[in-house]
C-alpha positions as CSV (number, residue, x, y, z in Angstrom):
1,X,-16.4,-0.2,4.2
2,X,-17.0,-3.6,5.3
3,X,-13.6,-5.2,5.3
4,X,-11.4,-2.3,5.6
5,X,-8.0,-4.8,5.8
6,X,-9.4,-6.1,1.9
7,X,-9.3,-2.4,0.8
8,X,-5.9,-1.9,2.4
9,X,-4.6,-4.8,1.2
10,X,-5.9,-4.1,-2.6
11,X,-4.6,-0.7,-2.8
12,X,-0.9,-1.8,-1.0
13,X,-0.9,-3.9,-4.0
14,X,-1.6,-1.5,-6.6
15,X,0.6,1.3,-5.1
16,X,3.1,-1.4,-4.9
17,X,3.2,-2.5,-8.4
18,X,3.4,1.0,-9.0
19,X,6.6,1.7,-7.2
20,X,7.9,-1.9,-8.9
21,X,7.2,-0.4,-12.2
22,X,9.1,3.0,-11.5
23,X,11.9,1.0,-9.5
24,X,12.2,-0.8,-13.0
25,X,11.9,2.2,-15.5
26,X,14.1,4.5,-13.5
27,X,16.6,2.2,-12.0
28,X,19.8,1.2,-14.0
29,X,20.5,-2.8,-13.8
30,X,22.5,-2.9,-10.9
31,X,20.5,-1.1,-9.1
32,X,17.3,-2.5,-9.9
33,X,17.4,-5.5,-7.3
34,X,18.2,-3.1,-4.3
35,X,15.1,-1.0,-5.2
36,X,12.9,-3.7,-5.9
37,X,14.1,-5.2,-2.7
38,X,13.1,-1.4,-0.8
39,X,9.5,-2.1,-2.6
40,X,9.1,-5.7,-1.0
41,X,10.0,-4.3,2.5
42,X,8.1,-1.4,2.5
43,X,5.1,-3.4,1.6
44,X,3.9,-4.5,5.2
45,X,4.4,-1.3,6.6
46,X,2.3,0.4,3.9
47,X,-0.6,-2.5,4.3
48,X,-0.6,-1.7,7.8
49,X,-0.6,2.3,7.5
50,X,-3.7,1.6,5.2
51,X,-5.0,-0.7,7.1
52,X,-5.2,2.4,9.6
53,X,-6.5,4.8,7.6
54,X,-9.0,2.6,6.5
55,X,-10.2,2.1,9.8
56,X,-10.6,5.0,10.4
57,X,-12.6,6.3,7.4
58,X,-14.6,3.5,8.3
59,X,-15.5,4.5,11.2
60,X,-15.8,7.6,10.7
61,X,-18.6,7.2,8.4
62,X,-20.2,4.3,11.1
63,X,-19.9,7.6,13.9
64,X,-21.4,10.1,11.3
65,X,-24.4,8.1,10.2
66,X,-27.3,8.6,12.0
């Protein structure tokens, strides 16, 4: 992967939507804004937890190649 945080980033996004969808599905109305809310501040942390993993598939595959 050449930019690992781009990857991480793109699929933070998409598993976010995701959640923003279910949050709006499953949620009644007044609870909607509170899990929406939990989507929006869980959002960094999961970037960065991809961000790591990532990394380290990344290089991984630089150690492995030979």
């Amino acid at each position: 992967m050449k930019h690992p945080i781009a990857v991480a980033f793109g699929i933070a996004v998409a598993v976010s939507l995701v959640l923003a969808g279910i949050a709006l599905t499953q949620f009644r109305t007044d609870e909607k804004p509170f899990a929406l809310a939990a989507v929006v501040l869980l959002f960094p942390f999961l970037w960065f937890f991809l961000w790591l993993i990532t990394n380290g598939v990344s290089w991984w595959k630089d150690t492995t190649r030979r």
